[in-house]
Backbone as CSV, one residue per row, in Angstrom:
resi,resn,N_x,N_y,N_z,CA_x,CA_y,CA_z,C_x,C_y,C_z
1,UNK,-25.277,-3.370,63.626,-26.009,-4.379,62.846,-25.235,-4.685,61.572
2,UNK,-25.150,-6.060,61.323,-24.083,-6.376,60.338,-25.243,-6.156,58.575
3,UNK,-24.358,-5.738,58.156,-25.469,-5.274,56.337,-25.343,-6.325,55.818
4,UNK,-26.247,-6.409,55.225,-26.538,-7.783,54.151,-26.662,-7.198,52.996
5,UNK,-25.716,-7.479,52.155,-25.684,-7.117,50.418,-26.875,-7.289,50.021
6,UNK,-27.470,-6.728,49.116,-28.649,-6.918,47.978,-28.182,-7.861,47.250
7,UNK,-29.184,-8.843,46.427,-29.549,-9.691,45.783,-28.121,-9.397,44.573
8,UNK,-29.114,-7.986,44.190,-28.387,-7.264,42.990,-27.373,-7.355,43.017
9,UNK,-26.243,-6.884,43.699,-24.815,-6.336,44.336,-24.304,-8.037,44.794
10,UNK,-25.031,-9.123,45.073,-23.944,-9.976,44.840,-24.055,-10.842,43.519
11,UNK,-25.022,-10.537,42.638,-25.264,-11.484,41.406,-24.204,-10.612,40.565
12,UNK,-24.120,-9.189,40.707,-22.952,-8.786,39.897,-21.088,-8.831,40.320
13,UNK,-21.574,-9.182,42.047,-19.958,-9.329,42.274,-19.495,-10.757,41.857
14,UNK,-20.383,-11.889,41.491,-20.005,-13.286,41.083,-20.148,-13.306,39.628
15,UNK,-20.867,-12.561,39.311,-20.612,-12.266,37.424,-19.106,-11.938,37.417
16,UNK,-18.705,-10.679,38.451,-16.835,-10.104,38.215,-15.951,-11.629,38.865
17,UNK,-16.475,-12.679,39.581,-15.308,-13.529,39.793,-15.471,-14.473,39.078
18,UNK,-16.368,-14.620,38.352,-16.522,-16.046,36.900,-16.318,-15.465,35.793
19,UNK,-16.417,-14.512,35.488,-16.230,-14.023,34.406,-15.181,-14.436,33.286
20,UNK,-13.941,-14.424,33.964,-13.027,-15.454,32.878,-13.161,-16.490,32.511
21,UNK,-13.680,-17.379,33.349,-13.381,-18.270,33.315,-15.309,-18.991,32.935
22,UNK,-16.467,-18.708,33.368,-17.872,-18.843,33.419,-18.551,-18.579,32.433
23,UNK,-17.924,-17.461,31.818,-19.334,-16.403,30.304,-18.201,-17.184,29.167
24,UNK,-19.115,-17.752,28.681,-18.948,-17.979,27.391,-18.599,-16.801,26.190
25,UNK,-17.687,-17.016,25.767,-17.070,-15.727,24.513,-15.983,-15.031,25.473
26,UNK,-16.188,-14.941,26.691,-15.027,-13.934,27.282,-13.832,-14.889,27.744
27,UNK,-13.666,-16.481,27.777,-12.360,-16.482,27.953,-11.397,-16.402,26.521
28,UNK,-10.741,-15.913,27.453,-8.971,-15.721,26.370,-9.405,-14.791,25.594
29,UNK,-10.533,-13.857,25.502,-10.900,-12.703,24.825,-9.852,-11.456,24.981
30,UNK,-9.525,-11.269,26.150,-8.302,-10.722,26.429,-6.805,-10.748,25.577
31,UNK,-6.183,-12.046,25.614,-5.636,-12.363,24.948,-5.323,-12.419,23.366
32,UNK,-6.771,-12.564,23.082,-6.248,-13.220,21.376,-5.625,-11.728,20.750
33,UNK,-4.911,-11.776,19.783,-3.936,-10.708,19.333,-5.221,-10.621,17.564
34,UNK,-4.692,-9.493,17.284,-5.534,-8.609,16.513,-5.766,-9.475,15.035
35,UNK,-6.731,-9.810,14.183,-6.262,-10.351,12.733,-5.302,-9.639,12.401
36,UNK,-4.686,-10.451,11.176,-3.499,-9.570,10.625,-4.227,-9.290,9.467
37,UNK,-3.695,-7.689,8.725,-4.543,-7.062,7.977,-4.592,-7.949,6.699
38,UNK,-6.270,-7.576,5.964,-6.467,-8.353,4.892,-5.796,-7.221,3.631
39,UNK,-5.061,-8.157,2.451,-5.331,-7.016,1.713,-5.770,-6.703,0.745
40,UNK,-5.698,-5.660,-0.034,-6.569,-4.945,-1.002,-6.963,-6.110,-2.124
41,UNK,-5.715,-6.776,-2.793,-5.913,-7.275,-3.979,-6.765,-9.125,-4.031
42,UNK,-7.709,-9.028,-4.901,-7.891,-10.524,-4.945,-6.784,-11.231,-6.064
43,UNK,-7.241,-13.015,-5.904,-6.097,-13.620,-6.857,-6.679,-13.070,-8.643
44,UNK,-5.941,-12.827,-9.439,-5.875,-12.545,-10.393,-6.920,-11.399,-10.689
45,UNK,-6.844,-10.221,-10.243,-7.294,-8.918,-9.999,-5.938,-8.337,-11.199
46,UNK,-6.761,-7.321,-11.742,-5.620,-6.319,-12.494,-5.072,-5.299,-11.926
47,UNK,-4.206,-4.770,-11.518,-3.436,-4.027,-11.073,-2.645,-3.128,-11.855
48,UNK,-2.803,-1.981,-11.785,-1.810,-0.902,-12.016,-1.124,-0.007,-11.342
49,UNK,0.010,-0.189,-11.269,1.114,0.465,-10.334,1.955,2.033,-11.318
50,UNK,1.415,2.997,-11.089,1.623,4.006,-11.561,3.472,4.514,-11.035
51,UNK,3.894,5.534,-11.971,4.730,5.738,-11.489,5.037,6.708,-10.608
52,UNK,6.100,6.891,-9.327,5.726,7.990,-7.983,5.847,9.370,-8.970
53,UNK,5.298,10.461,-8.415,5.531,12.004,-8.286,6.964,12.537,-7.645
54,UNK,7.620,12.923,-8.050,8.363,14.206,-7.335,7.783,15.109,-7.280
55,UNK,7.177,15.672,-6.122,6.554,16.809,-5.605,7.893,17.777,-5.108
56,UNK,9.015,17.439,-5.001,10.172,18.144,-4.599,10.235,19.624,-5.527
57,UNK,11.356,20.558,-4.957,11.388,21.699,-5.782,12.659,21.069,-6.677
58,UNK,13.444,20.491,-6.113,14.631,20.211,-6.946,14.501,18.778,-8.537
59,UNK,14.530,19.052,-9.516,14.700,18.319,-10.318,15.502,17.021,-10.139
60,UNK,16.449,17.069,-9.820,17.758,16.052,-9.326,17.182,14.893,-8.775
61,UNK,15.697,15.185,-7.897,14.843,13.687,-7.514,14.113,13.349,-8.846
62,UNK,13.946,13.756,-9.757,13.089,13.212,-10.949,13.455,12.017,-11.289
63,UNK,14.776,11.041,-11.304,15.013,9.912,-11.761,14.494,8.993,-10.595
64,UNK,13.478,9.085,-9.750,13.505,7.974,-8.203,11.665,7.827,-9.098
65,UNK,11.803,9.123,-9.876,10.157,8.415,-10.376,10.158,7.426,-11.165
66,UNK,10.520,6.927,-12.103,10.831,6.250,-12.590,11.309,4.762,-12.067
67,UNK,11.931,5.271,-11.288,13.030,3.900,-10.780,12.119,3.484,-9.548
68,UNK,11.452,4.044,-9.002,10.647,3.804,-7.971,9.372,3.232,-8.481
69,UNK,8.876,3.684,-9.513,7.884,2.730,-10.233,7.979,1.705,-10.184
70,UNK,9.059,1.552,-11.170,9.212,0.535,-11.653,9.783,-0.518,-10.775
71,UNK,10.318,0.026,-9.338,10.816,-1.390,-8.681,9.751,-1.757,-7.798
72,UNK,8.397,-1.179,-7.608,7.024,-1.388,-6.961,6.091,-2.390,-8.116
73,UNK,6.525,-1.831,-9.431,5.762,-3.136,-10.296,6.312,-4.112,-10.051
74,UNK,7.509,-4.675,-9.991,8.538,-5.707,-10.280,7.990,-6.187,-9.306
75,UNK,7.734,-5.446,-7.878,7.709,-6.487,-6.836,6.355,-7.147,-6.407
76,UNK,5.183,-6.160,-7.408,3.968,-6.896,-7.248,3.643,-8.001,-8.231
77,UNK,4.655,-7.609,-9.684,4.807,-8.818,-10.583,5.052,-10.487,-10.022
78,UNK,6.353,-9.819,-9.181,6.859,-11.467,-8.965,5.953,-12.089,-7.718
79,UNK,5.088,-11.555,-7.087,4.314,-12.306,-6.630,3.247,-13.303,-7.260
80,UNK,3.486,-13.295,-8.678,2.044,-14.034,-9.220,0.933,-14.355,-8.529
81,UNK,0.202,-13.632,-7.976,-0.842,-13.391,-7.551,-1.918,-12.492,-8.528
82,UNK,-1.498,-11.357,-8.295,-2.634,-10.416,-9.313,-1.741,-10.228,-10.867
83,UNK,-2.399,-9.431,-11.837,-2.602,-9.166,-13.177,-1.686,-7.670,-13.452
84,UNK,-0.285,-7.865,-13.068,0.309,-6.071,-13.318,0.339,-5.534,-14.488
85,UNK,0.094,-4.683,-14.758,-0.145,-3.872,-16.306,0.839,-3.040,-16.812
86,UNK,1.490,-3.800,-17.855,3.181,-3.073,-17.925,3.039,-1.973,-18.377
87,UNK,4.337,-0.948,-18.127,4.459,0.271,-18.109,3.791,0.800,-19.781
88,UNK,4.185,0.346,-20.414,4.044,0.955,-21.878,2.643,0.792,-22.475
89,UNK,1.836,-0.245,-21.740,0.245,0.011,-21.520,0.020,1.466,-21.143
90,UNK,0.142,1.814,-20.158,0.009,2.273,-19.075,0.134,3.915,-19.497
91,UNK,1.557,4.111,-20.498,2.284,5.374,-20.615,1.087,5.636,-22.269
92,UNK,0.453,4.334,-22.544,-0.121,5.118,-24.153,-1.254,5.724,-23.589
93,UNK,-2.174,4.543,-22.477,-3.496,4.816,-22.215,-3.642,6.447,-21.516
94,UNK,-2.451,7.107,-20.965,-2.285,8.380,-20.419,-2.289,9.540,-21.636
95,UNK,-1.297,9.041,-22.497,-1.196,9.955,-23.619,-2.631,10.050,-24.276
96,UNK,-3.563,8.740,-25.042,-4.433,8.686,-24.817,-6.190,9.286,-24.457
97,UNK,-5.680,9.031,-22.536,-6.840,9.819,-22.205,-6.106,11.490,-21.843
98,UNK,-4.984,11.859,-22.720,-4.555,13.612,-22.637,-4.466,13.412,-20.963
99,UNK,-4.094,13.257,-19.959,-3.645,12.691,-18.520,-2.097,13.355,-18.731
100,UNK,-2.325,14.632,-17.776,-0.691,14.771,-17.764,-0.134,13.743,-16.474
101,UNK,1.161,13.567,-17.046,1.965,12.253,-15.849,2.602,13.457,-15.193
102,UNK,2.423,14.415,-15.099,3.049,14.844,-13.855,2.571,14.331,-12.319
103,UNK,1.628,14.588,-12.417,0.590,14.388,-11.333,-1.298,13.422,-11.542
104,UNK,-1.308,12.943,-11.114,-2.930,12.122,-11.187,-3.483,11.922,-10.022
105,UNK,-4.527,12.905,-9.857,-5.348,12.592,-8.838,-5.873,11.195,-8.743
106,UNK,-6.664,11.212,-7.042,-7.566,9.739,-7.192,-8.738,10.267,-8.231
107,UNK,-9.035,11.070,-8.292,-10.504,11.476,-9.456,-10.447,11.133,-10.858
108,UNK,-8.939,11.190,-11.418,-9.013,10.453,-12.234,-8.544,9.320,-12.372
109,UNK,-8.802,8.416,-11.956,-8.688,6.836,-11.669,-9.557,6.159,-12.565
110,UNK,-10.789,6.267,-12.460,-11.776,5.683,-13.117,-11.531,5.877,-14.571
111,UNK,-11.117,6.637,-15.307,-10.840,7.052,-16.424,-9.883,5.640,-17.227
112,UNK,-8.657,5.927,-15.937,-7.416,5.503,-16.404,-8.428,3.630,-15.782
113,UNK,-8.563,3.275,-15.004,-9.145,2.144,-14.721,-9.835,1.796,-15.445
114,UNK,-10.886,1.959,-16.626,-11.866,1.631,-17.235,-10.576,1.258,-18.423
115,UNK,-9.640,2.249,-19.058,-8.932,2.223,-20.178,-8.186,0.887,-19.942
116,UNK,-7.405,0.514,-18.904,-7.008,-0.409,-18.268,-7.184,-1.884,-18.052
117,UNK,-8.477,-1.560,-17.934,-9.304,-3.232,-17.424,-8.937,-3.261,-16.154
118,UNK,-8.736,-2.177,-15.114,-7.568,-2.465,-13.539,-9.001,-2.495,-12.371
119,UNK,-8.474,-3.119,-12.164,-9.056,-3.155,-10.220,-9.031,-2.650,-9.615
120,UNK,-7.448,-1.772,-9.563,-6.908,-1.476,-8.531,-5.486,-0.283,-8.877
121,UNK,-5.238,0.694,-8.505,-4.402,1.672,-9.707,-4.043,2.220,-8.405
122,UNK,-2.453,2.444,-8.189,-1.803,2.561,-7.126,-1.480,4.260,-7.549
123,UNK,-1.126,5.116,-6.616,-0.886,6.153,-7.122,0.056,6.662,-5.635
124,UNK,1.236,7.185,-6.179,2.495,7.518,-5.391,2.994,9.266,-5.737
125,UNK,3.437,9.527,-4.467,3.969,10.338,-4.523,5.590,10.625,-3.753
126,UNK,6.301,11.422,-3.562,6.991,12.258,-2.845,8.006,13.177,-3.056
127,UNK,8.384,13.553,-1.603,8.860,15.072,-1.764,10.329,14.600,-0.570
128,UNK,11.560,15.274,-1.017,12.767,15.221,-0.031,12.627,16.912,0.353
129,UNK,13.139,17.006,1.294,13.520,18.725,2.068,14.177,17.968,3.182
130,UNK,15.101,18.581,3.503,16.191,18.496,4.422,16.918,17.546,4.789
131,UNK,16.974,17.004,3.888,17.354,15.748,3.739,16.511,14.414,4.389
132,UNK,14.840,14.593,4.139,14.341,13.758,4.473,13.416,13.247,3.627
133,UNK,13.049,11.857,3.182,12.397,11.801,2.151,11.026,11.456,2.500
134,UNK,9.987,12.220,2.141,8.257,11.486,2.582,7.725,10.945,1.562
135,UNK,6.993,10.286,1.214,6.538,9.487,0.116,5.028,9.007,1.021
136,UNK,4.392,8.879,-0.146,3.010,8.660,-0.019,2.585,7.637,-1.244
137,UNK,1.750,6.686,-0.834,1.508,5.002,-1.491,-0.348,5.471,-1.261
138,UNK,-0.984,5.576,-2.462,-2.585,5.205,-2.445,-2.965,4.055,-3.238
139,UNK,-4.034,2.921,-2.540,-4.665,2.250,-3.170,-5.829,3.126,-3.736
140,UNK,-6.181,2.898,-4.635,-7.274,3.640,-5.346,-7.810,2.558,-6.125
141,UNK,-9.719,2.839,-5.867,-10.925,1.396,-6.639,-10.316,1.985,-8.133
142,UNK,-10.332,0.822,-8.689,-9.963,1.529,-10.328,-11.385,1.699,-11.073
143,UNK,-12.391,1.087,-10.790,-13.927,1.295,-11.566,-14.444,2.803,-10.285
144,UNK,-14.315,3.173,-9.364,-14.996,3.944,-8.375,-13.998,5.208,-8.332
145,UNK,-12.585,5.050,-8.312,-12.232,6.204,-7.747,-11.997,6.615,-6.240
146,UNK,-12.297,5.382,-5.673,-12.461,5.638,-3.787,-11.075,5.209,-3.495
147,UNK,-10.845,6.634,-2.688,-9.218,5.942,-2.234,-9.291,4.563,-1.232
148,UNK,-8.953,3.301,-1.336,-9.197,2.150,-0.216,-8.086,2.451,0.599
149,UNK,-7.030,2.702,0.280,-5.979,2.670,1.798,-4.791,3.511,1.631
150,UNK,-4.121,4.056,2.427,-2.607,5.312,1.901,-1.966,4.567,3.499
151,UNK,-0.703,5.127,3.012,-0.034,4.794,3.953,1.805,6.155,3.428
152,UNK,2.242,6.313,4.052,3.068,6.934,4.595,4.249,6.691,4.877
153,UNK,5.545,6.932,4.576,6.944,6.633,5.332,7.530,7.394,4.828
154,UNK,8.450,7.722,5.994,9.487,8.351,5.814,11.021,7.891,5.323
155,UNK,12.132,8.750,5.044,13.552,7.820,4.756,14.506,9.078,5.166
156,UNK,15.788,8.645,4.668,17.290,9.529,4.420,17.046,9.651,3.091
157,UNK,17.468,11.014,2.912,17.753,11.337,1.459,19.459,10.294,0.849
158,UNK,20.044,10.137,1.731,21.537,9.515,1.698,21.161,8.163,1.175
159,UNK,19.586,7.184,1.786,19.499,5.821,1.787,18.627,5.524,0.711
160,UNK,18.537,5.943,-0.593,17.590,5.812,-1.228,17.070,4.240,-1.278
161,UNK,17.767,3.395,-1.768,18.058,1.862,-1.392,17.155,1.338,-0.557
162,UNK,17.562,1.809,1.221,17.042,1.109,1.923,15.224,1.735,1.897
163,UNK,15.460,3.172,1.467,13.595,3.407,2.088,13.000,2.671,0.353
164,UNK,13.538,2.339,-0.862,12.579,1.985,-1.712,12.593,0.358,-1.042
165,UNK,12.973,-0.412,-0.157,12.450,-1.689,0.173,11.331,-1.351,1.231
166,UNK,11.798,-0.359,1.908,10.169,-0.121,3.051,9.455,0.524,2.011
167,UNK,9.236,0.842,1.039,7.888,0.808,0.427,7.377,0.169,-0.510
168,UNK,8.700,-0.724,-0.810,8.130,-1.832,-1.131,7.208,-2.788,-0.526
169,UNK,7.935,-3.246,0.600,7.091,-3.603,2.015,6.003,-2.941,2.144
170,UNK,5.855,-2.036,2.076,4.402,-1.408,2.582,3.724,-1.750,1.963
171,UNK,3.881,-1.164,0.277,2.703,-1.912,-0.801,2.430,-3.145,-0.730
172,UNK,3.057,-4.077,-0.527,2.889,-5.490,-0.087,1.781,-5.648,0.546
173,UNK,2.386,-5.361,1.681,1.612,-5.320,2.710,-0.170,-4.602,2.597
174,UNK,-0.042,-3.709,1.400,-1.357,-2.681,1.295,-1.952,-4.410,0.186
175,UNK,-1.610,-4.356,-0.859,-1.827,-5.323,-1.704,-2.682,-6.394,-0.997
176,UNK,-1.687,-7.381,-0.510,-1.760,-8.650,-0.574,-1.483,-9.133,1.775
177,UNK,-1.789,-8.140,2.160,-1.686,-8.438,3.500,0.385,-8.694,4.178
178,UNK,0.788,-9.131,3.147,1.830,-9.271,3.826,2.689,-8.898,4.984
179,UNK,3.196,-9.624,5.572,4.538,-8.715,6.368,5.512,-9.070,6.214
180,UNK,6.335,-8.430,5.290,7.886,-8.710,4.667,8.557,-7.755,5.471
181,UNK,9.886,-8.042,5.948,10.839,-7.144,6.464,11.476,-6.060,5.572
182,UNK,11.903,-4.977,5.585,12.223,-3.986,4.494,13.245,-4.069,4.411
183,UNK,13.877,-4.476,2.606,15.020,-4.955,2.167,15.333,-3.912,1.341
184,UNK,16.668,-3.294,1.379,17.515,-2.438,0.457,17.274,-3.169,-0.876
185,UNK,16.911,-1.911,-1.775,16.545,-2.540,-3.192,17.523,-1.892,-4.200
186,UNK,18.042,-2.341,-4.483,19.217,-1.691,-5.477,18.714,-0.576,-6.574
187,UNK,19.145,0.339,-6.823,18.834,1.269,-7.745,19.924,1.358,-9.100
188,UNK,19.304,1.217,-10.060,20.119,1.323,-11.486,21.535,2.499,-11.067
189,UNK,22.715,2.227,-11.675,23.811,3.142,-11.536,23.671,3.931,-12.874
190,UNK,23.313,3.344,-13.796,23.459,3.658,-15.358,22.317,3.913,-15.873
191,UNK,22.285,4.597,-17.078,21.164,4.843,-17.988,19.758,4.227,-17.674
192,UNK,18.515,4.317,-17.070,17.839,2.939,-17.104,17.064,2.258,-18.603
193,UNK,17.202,1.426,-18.484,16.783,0.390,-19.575,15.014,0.564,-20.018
194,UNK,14.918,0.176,-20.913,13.597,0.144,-21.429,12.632,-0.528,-20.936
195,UNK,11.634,0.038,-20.353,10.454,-1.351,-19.425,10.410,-2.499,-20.039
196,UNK,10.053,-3.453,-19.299,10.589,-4.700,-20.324,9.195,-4.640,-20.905
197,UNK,8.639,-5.587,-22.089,7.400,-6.085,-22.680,6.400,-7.045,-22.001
198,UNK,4.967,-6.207,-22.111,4.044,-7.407,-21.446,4.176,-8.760,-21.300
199,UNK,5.518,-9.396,-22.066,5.445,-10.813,-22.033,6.560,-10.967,-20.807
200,UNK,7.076,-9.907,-20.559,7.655,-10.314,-19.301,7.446,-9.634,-18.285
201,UNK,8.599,-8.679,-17.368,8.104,-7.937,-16.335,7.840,-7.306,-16.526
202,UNK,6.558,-6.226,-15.732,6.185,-4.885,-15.677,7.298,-4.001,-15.632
């Protein structure tokens, strides 16, 4: 005796052959590719870009804090988009609120954010061993204290150059959504120079 499907069993096998093409919302649902990420900062938001940590044992990385700061302000400066808060703001309001710059948690954010007027207070770290460099990028709420986003990369201890453009790129990208390709960023050979004045770059 030949079987005759249930009602049930064929209203769901013609749901599976219309389905692409029949239910409304499911075509090209498959397809569409992911938003691209939003990011942290709105237009004219204040921003403070702290300078990275050497968490390393060796002293000899202590000058990438500095220089690594400061080429993460520069590059959120020249976007004229948000409000960057130059270094020498930045270095009184610490002295200030007694804030050692060795290290700053996200906990104290709010502190340094309120002193600030900031939105948004970036906080960096890293460490080289074996010749590999890790570095760590936090967005941190500057009124809350809530870390919003971290992100991670690695480098060559040999390429200092090329890994400060991938984190440059990254912050970008954490900031303001971007996707910039990661560009070798030149590092001072000589003495470095004095942060420039709020009337110009961070």
């Amino acid at each position: 005796m030949k079987r005759i499907p249930s009602p049930l069993l064929v209203s769901f096998l013609a749901c599976l052959a219309l389905a692409p093409w029949g239910i409304p919302g499911f075509q090209g649902q498959a397809a569409q590719a992911a938003p691209p990420p939003k990011g942290l900062a709105t237009d004219n938001s204040t921003v403070v870009v702290l300078d990275l940590f050497n968490l390393s044992a060796e002293a000899k990385f202590d000058s990438w804090e500095s220089l690594w700061g400061r080429g993460l302000r520069r590059a959120v400066f020249e976007r004229k988009k948000v409000q960057v808060v130059p270094f020498p703001r930045i270095h009184s309001a610490l002295q200030e609120l007694h804030i050692d710059s060795y290290y700053i948690a996200p906990e104290q954010v709010p502190a340094i954010g309120k002193k600030l007027e900031a939105d948004l207070v970036v906080l960096g770290s890293f460490i080289v061993a074996d010749g590999v460099i890790s570095a760590s990028l936090k967005v941190v709420d500057g009124k809350t204290g809530r870390l919003l986003r971290e992100e991670t990369r690695f480098g060559n201890e040999t390429e200092p150059e090329a890994f400060m453009g991938e984190m440059t790129g990254t912050l970008l990208k954490m900031l303001f959504g971007e996707e910039t390709p990661p560009t070798p960023v030149p590092l001072p050979t000589e003495a470095p120079t004095p942060e420039p004045t709020p009337t110009t770059v961070p």
